[in-house]
C-alpha positions as CSV (number, residue, x, y, z in Angstrom):
1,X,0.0,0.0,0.0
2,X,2.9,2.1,0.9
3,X,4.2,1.9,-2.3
4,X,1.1,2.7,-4.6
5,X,0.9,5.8,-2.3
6,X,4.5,6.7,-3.3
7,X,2.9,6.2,-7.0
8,X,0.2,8.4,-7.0
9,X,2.1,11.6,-5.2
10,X,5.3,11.1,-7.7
11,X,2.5,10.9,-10.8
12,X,0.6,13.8,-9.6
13,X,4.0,15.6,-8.6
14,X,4.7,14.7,-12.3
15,X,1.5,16.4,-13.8
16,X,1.5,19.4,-11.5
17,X,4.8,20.6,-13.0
18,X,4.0,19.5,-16.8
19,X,0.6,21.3,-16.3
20,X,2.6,24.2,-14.9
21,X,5.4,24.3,-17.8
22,X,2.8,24.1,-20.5
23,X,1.1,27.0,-19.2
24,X,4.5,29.0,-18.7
25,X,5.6,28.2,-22.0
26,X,2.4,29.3,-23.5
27,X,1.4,32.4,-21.9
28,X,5.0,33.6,-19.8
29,X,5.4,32.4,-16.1
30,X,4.7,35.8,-14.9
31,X,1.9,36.2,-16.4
32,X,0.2,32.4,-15.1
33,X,-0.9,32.2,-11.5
34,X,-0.8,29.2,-9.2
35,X,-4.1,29.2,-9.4
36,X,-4.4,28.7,-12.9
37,X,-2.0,26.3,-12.6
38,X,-3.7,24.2,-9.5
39,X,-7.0,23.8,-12.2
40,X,-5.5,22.8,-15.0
41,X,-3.7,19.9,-12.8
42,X,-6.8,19.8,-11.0
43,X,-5.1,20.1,-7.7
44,X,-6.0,22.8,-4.5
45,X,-3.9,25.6,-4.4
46,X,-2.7,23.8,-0.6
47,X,-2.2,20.2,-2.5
48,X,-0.2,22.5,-5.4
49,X,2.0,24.1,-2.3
50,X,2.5,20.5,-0.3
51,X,4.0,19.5,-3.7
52,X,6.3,23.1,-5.0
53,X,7.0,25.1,-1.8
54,X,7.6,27.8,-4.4
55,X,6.2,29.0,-7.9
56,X,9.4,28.9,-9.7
57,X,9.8,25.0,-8.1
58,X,7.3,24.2,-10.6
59,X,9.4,24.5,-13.2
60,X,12.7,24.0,-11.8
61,X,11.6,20.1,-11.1
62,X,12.3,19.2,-14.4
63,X,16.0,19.4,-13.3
64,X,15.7,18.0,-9.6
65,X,17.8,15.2,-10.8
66,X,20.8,17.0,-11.9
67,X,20.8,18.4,-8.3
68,X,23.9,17.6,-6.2
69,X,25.5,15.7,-9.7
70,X,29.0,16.9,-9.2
71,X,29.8,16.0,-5.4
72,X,28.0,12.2,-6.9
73,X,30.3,12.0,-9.9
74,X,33.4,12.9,-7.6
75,X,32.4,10.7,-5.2
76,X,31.7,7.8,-7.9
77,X,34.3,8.2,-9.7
78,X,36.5,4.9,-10.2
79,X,39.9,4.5,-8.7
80,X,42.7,6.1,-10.2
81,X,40.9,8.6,-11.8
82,X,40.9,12.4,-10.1
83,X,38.1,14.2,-9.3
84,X,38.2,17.2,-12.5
85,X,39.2,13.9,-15.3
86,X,35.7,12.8,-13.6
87,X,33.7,15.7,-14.0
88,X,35.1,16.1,-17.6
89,X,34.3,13.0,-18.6
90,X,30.8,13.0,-17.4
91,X,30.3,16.3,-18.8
92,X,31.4,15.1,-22.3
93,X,29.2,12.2,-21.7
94,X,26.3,14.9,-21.4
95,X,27.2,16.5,-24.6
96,X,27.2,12.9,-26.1
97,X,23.7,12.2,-24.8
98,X,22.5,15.4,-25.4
99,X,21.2,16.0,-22.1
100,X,19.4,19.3,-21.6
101,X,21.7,20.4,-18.8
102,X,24.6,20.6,-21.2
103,X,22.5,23.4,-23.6
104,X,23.2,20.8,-26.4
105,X,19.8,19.8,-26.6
106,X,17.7,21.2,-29.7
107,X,14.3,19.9,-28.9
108,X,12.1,23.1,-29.6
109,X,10.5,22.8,-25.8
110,X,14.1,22.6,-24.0
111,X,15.0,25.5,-25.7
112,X,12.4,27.5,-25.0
113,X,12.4,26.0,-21.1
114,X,15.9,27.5,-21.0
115,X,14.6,30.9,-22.8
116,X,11.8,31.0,-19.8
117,X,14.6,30.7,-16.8
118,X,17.3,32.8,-18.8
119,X,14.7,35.5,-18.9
120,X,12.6,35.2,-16.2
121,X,14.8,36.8,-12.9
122,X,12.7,35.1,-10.3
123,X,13.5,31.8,-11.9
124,X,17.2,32.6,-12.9
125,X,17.2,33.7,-8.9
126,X,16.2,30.2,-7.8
127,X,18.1,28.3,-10.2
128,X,21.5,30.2,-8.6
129,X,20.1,29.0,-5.2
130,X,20.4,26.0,-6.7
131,X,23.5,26.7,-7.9
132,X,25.4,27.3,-4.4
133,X,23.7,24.6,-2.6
134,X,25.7,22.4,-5.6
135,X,28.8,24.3,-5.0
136,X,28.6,23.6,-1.5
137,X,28.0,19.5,-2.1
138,X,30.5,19.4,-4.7
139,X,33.4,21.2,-1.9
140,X,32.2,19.2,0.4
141,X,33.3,16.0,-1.6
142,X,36.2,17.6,-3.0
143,X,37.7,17.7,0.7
144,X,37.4,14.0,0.9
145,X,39.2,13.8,-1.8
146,X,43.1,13.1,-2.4
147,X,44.4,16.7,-3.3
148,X,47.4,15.5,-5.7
149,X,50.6,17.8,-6.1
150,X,49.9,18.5,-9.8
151,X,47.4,20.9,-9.4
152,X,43.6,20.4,-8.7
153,X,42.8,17.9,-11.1
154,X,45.8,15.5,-9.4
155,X,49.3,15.1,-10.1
156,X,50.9,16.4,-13.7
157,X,50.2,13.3,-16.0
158,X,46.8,12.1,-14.7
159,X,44.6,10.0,-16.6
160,X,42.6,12.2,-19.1
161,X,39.3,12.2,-20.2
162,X,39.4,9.3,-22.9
163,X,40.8,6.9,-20.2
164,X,44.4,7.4,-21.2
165,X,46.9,7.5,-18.5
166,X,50.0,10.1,-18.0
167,X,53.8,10.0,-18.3
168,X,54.0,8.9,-14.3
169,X,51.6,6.4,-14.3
170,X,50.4,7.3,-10.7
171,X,46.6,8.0,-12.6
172,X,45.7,10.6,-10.3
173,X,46.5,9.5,-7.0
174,X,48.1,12.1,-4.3
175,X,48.5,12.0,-0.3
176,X,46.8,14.2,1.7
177,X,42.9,15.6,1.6
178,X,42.1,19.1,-0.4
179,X,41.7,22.0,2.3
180,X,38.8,23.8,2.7
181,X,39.8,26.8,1.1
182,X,41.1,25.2,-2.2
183,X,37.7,22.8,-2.2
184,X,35.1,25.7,-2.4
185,X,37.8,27.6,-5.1
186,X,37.5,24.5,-7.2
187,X,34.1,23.7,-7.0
188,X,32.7,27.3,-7.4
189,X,35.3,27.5,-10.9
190,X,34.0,23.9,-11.9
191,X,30.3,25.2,-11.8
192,X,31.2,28.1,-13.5
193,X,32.8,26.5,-16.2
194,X,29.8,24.2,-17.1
195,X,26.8,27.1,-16.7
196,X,29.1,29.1,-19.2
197,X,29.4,25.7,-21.7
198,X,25.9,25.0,-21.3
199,X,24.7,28.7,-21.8
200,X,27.5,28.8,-25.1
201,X,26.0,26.0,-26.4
202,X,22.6,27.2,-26.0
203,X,22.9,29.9,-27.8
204,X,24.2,28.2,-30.6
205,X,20.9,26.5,-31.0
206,X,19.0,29.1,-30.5
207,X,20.6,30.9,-33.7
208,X,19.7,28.0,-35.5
209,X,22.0,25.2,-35.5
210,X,21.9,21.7,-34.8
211,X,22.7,19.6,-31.8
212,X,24.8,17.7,-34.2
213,X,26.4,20.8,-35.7
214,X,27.3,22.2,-32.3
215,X,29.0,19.1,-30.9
216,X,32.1,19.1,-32.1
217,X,32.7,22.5,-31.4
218,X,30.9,21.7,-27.9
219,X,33.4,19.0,-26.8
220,X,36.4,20.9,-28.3
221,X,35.4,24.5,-25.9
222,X,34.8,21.9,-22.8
223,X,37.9,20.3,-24.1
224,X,39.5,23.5,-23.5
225,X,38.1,24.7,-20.1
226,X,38.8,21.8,-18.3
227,X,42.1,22.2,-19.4
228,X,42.3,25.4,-18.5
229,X,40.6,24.4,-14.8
230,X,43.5,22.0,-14.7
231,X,46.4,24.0,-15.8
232,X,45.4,27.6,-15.1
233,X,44.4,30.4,-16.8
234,X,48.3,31.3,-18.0
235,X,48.4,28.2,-19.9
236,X,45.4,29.9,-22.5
């Protein structure tokens, strides 16, 4: 019983917010209220609310799952392998899949969901809230991490993103945990550097390119930043 329960609140959390993006989408999410929104999923407003503390959580559900990503992928990542080769590779995996959260997705309602939070402040507010609760997870893993002498992504000659391993063969590993400090550094330029790919990429498609057009150039320019991440900004 406990489990068709579960069910029927993930379903009708489900339709809530695809009742609630069709109606921003269509009309502007200013310009919907959560009334309007409670009728078409024919919910109460006080059902709506037990569901989306807030209105801009309606639409920000569609990317619940990509919450807290980075600390998992540092934490997951298999041995040998340092924490930034990790978060590259899973990044290029993105691109490859063309998941949404990348910007290399050119579905017509993706891109205009990204339009809505680019433009709408309130939701571009919430998504950066968001934002620093990940930065926070992803130092928070970083410090449990092995902080390598090569610089943050582990010693000089790591293994890289395609698997391959460096001149020293130590693959990443390095004594000693990443401080504080240097965790929250890393993970606030590692964010950065994936809002800024996604948004690049975005806006690619939104001039009127393809996904497939776009990715080479896409893994090439997240190539490049992770490089930089690793190396430094003197090495551009």
């Amino acid at each position: 019983m406990t489990g068709l329960r579960h069910l029927k609140k993930q379903r009708t959390h489900e339709a809530v917010s695809a009742a609630a993006i069709s109606l921003f989408l269509e009309r502007g999410f200013d310009a919907v209220s959560v009334a309007e929104v409670a009728a078409a999923a024919e919910v109460s407003k006080p059902t709506l609310f037990k569901y989306f503390p807030t209105k801009e959580d309606l639409v920000l559900h569609r990317i619940t799952d990509h919450r807290g990503e980075a600390a998992r992928v540092v934490r997951g990542r298999g041995p040998g392998t340092d924490p930034l080769t990790a978060l590259h590779r899973h990044f290029l995996d993105g691109l490859a899949r063309r998941d949404p959260v990348t910007g290399l997705n050119d579905d017509p309602e993706v891109l205009a969901y990204h339009r809505m939070i680019f433009s709408t402040p309130s939701l571009a507010a919430r998504l950066m809230h968001h934002m620093t609760a990940d930065e926070e997870a992803l130092a928070g893993a970083l410090t449990e991490s092995p902080a390598g002498p090569g610089g943050i992504g582990g010693p000089e000659g790591a293994e890289g993103p395609d698997g391959s391993g460096g001149s020293d063969g130590s693959g990443g590993s390095g004594s000693g945990a990443m401080d504080d400090l240097v965790a929250r550094l890393v993970a606030g330029q590692v964010l950065a550097v994936q809002r800024v790919l996604a948004r690049r990429n975005w806006a690619e498609l939104v001039g009127g390119r393809t996904a497939s057009e776009v990715h080479p150039e896409a893994v090439t320019a997240a190539d490049r930043a992770f490089a930089l991440l690793r190396d430094g900004l003197g090495s551009s």
